[in-house]
Each structure stands twice: as C-alpha cells, then as structure tokens.
N, C-alpha and C positions, 0 to 999 in steps of 0.2 A: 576029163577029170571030174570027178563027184564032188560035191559040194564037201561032204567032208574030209577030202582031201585038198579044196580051196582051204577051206578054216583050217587045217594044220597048215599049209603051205604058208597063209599070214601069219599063222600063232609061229612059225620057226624065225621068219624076219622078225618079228616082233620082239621076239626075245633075244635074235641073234645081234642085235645094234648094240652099242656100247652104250651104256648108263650115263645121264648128262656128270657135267664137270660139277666137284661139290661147293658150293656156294653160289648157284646157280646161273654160271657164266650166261651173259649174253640177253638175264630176265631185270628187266627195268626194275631198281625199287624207290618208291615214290615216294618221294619228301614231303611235310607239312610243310608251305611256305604262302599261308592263306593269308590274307591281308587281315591288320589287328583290326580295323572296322568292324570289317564282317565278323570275324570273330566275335566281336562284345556284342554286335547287333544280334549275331544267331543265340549266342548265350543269354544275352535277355530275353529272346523269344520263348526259349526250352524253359528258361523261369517261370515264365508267366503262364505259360501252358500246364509245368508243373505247379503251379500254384492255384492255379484255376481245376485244374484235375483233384487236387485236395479239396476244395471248398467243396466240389460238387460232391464229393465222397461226402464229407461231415453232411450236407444238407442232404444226400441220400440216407442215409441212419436216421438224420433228423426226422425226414418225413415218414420212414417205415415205423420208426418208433410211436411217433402221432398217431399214423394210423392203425397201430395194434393197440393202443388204447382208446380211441374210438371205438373201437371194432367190440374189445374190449367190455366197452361202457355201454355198448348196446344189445350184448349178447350173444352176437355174430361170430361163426368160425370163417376164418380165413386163411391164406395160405402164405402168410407174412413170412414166416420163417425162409421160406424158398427164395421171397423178394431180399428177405435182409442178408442171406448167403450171397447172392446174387449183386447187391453194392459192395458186401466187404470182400468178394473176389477183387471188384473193379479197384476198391481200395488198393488191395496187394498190388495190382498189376498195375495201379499207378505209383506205389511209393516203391517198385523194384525196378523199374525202366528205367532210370536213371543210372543206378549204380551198375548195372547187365550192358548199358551201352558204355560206360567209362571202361566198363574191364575189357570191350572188344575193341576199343580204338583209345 
C-alpha cells in the first residue's frame, strides 16, 4: 500500500468513530479547592510584584525624563525617545497583566 493510501486509510478511521458524548463524559473538571492561606499569601505576593512593577515604571520616566534634560542642557542628541517608548511599553504590560490573567482564570 502507498503511503497515500495509509493516510486515507487513517483519515477513514479517523473520521469513521463516533464524536465524543456532549458535555465531555469521562474528562475530569477541576475544582478550585486551594487552601485560603495560600491563597492570601499568593495574593500578596502578585501585589507587591504588581506594586513593585509600577514604581519601577514611574522611576523609569523619571530617569529618561532627567536624562533628556541633561542631554538637553548640554547640547547633546540622543536617542531618549526609543528609551521612553521602551519604559512606557513595560508600563502597559505591567498595568495589563493583571486584568488579562483575571479574565483567563
């Protein structure tokens, strides 16, 4: 037999089964039953990480800002603009990470 008569010969079984049972007999579905500890302890961690993630954000502006006006005051062209793009992404993608993992669990 040819190979391309193996791959139909699978693609006929394949299709020929019956579609599983609807509301997915027989597939575990997993319950939240996490201990409230952990819970609080994990929730203050993701705080403080999200908290810590913001400061460092404001103190990234801070500093780009400083140094465009050094840069600024001395004359000097630099490439500030690509560094300040480059915090306020991190910004975004630290104040969206929160809500993006709430909506998926």
């Amino acid at each position: 037999m040819s190979m391309s008569g193996l791959y139909y010969s699978a693609l006929g079984r394949v299709l020929a089964e019956p579609a599983p049972a609807p509301g997915g007999a027989g597939v575990p579905t997993p319950v939240k039953n996490a201990p409230s500890e952990l819970v609080t302890a994990v929730g203050k961690g993701l705080g403080l990480v999200a908290w810590a993630g913001t400061a460092a954000g404001v103190a990234g502006v801070l500093i780009t800002g400083l140094m465009m006006a050094i840069s600024h005051k001395r004359g000097e062209t630099s490439e500030h603009m690509s560094r300040l793009g480059m915090v306020l992404g991190g910004c975004v993608l630290v104040s969206v990470a929160g809500p993006v993992v709430n909506f998926f669990f």
